[in-house]
C-alpha positions as CSV (number, residue, x, y, z in Angstrom):
1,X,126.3,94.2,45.0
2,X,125.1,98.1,44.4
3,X,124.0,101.0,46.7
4,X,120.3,100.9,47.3
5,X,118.2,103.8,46.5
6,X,117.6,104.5,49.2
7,X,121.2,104.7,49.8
8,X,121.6,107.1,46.9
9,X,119.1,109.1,48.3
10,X,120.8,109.0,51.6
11,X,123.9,110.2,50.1
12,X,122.5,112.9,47.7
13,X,120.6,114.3,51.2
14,X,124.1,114.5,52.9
15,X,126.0,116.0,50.4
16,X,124.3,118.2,48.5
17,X,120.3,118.5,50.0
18,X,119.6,121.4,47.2
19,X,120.8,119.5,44.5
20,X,124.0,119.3,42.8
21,X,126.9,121.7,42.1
22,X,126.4,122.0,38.3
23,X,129.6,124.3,38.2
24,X,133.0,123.6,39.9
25,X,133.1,125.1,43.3
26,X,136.1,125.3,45.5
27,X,133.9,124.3,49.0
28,X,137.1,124.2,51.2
29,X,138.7,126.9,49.6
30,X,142.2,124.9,49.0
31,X,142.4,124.5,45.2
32,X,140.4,121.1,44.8
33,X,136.9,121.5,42.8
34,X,134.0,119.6,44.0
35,X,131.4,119.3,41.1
36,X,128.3,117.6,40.9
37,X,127.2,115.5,44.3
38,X,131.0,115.2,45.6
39,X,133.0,114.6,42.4
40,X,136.3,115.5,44.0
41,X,139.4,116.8,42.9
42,X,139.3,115.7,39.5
43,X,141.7,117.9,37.1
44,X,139.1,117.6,34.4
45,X,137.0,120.3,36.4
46,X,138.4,123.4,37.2
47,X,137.1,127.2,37.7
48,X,134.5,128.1,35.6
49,X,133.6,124.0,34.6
50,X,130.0,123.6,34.1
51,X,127.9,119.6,33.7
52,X,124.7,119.3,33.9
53,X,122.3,117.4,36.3
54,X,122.5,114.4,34.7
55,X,126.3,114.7,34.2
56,X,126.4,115.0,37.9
57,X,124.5,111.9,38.1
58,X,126.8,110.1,36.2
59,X,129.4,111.1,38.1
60,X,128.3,109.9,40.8
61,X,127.2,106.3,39.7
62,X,130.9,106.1,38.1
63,X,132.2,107.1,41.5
64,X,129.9,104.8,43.5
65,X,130.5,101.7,41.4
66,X,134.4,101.8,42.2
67,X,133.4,102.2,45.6
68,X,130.8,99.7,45.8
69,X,133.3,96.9,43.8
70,X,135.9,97.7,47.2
71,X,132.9,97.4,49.9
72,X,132.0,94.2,48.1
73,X,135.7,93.2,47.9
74,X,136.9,94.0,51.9
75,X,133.7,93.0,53.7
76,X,131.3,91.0,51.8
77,X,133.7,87.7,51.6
78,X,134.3,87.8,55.5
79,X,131.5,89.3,56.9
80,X,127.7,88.9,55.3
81,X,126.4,92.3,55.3
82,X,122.7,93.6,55.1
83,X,121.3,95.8,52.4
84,X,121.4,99.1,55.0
85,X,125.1,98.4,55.8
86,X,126.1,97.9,52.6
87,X,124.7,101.4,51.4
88,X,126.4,102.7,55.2
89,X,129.8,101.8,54.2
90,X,129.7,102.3,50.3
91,X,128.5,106.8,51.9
92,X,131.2,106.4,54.5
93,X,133.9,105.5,52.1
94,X,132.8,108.1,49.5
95,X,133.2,110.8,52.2
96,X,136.7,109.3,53.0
């Protein structure tokens, strides 16, 4: 089971509505990079790391599909969930 586009879209409007970070940025000022649309804390990105925008889309497909595998995993098996909560839990646990 995958995040809908629509879901994506939902996501990329919530965390980043003018695009992605294309350089590392220190949002909370606390030492942990966010690059691209939420790629967090990651020690491969640091001041002054630069992707581009389709890096940052890759990071974000790499980060979803770990997330969507545990979505599918916890609630799927007890509980049949639509399309729209699916893609509801996969953006609250990637802002978790």
């Amino acid at each position: 089971v995958r995040i809908s586009r629509d879901g994506i879209d939902l996501l990329i409007a919530y965390e980043n509505p003018n695009g992605p970070f294309l350089e590392a940025t220190d949002v909370e000022g606390n030492g942990n990079f966010t690059i691209g649309f939420g790629h967090y804390n990651d020690p491969a990105y640091s001041a002054g790391s630069v992707i581009t925008e389709v890096e940052a889309y890759e990071l974000l497909r790499t980060d979803l599909a770990q997330i969507e595998a545990s979505v599918a995993g916890s609630f799927s098996r007890q509980v049949p969930l639509s399309q729209n909560q699916f893609d509801a839990l996969v953006i609250w646990a990637y802002n978790t």
